[in-house]
MARDODREN-726216 format. One line per 4 residues: their letters; for each residue x, y, z of C-alpha. Coordinates in steps of 0.1 Angstrom, whole numbers, plus 2048, in hexadecimal, padded with zeros to 3 digits. Example, Ala and Ser with C-alpha at 12.3 -4.5 7.8 and 13.67 -1.06 7.14 Angstrom:
BEGIN
AS = 87B,7D3,84E; 889,7F5,847
% end
This chain:
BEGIN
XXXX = 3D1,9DD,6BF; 3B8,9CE,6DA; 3B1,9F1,6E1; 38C,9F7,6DD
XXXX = 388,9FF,6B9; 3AC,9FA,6B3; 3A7,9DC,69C; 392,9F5,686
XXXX = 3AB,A0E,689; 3C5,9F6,679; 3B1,9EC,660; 3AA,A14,651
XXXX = 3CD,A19,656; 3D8,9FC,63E; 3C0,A05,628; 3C6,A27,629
XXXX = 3ED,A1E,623; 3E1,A09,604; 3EE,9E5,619; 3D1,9CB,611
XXXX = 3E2,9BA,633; 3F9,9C0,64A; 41C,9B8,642; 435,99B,64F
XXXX = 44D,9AD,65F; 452,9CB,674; 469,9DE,65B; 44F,9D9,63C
XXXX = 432,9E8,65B; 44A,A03,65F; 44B,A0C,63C; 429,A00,62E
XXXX = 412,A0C,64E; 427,A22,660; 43A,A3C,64B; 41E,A42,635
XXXX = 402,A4B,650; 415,A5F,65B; 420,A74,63E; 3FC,A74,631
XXXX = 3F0,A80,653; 40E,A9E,64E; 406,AA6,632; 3DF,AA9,63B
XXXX = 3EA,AC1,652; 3E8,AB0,672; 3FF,AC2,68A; 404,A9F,6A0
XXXX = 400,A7D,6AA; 3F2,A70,6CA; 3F7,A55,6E1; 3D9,A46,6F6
XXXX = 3EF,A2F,702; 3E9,A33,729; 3C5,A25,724; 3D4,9FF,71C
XXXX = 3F9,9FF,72B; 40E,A13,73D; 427,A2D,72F; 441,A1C,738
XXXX = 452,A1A,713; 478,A14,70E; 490,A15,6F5; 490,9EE,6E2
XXXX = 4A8,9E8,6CA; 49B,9DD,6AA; 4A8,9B5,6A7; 491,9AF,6C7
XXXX = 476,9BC,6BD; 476,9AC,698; 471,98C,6A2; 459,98C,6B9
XXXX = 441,9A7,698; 449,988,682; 43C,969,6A5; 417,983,6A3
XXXX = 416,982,67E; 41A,95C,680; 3FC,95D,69A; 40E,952,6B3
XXXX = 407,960,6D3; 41C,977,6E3; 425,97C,70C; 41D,999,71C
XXXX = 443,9A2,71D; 448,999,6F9; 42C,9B0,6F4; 436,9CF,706
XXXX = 45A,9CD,6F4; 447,9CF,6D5; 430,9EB,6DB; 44B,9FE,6EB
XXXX = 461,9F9,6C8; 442,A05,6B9; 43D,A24,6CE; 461,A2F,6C9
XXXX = 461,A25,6A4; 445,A3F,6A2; 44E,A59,6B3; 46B,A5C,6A2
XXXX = 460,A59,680; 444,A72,686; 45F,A8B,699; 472,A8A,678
XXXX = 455,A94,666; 44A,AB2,67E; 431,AA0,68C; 42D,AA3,6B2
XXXX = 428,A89,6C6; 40C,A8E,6E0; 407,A74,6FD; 3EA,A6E,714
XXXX = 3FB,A72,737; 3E8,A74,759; 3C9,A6B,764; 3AD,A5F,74C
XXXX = 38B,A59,747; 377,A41,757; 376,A38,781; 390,A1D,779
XXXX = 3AB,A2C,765; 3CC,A20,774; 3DE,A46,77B; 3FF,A37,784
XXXX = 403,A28,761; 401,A48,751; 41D,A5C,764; 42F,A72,74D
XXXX = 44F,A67,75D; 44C,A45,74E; 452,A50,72C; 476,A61,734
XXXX = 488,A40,72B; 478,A3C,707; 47A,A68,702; 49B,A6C,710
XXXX = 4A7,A55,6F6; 4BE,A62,6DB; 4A2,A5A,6C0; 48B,A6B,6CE
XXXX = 499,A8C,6D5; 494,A95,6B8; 46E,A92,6BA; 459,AAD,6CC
XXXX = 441,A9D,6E9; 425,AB2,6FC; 417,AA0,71B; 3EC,AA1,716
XXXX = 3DF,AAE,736; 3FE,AB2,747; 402,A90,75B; 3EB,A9A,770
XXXX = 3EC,A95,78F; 412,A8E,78A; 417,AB6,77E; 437,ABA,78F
XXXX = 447,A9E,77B; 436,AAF,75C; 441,ACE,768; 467,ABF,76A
XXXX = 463,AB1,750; 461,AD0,736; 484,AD4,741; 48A,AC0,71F
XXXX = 48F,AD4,701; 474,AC0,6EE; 45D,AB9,708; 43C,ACD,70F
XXXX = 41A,ACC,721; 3FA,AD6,71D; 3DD,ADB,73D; 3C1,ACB,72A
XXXX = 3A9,AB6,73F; 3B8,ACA,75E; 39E,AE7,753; 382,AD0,760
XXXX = 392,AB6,77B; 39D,AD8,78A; 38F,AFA,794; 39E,B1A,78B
XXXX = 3B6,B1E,7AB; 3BD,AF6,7AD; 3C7,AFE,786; 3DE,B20,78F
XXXX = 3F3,B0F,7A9; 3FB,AF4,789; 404,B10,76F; 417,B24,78B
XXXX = 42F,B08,78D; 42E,B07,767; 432,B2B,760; 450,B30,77C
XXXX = 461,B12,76B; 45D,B12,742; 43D,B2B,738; 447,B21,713
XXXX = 43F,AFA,718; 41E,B01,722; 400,AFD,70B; 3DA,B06,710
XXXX = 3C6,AEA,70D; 3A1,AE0,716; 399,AC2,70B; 374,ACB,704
XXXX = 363,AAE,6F7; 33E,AA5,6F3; 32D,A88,70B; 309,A81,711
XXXX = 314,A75,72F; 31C,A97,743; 303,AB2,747; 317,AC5,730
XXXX = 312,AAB,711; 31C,ACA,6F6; 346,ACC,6EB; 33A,AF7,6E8
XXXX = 32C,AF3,70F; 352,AE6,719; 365,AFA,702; 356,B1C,712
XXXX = 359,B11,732; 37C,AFB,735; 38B,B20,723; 37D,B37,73A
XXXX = 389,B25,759; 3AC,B20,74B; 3AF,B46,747; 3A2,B4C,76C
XXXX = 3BD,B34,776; 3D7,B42,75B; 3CD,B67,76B; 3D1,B5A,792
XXXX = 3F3,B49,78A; 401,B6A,77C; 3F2,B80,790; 402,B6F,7AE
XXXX = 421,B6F,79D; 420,B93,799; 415,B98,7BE; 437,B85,7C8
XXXX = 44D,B99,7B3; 454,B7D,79D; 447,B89,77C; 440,BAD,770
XXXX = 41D,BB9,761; 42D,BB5,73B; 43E,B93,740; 419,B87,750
XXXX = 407,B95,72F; 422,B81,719; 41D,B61,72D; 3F8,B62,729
XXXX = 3FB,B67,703; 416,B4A,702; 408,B30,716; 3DE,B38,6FF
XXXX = 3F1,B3B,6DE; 414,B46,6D7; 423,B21,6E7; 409,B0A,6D0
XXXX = 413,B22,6B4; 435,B1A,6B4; 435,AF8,6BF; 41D,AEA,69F
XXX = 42B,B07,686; 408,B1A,686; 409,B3A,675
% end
């Protein structure tokens, strides 16, 4: 909630849950705050829910069992102030709470991983790899989780990663930290090891702060180089005997559309 903006953010959600304040305990969040976002957001149509976790904490989230983290909802409410331990055991109840509720909706659970914007951004907090405690719970199998911009620069743990049934990973953001070769040699790895985990993604956003200020400026050029790269990965496939002409074609068309299509239910 410290998060800049987050206080704001809390306050739409309540109100957009119909909760004049928040409530006493962590079950009544769960089922006042919680539950109902995210059916209203499913129902709305939104295919996911994201994470910008990485930007305040690390993503190292674990399984918490319910009576510890209880207490210590109920010591904030009271306005007592909480450790920095007391605090992570919280937020990592919350995160799992979360992710599984919105799994059992169809929701997918998207995550910030790898590195992130500003010169300052702490990269080793935001390893995929951290999150395999919390995901590789029981709870949370159930739930469908795509790595944003592929942990970069930890793509091989991305890449082993997708070995889980319900885990996948998008290369947004590595359309622009990357040029179209540095980019192949990623999807490569990707495509040898799970083509049908792997989701386009650009991450084309307007900024008056680059020379290319316009979302439209980004958009054309973040999905032209990921089809060079896309083209040189299979293409060297090919050249190695790995892949045949057809299987390259049906790779292509799974990683820009089929993949997504399945993955959210888009018709």
């Amino acid at each position: 909630m410290r998060y800049p903006g987050g206080a704001s953010t809390i306050a739409q959600l309540s109100q957009e849950a119909d909760v004049s304040a928040l409530p006493p305990t962590l079950d009544a969040y769960e089922t006042v705050v919680v539950q109902p976002t995210l059916q209203r957001w499913k129902k709305s149509g939104a295919p996911a829910v994201k994470f910008l976790a990485a930007y305040v904490r690390g993503l190292d989230f674990v399984p918490v069992d319910r009576d510890t983290a209880a207490p210590l909802y109920a010591k904030a409410f009271s306005g007592a102030a909480l450790s920095p331990g007391e605090e992570k055991v919280l937020e990592d109840c919350l995160f799992n709470v979360i992710a599984a509720r919105a799994g059992a909706l169809g929701l997918v659970v998207h995550i910030h991983t790898g590195n992130g914007n500003g010169p300052y951004f702490d990269n080793t907090r935001a390893n995929p790899g951290l999150l395999e405690p919390a995901i590789d719970s029981d709870p949370l199998r159930h739930t469908n989780f795509v790595l944003l911009h592929g942990g970069w620069p930890f793509y091989l743990v991305a890449e082993a990663m997708m070995d889980k049934p319900n885990m996948y990973a998008d290369f947004s953001a590595q359309t622009f930290y990357l040029t179209p070769h540095a980019l192949s040699q990623v999807l490569r790895g990707w495509f040898e090891w799970h083509p049908e985990k792997v989701l386009f993604g650009s991450d084309a956003y307007s900024d008056v702060n680059t020379p290319l200020s316009d979302y439209e400026e980004k958009e054309w050029l973040m999905t032209w180089k990921a089809r060079q790269a896309i083209g040189i990965a299979l293409t060297a496939m090919m050249k190695d005997g790995e892949i045949t002409r057809a299987r390259a074609i049906e790779i292509a068309h799974m990683v820009l559309h089929d993949n997504a299509a399945a993955l959210y239910g888009i018709r």
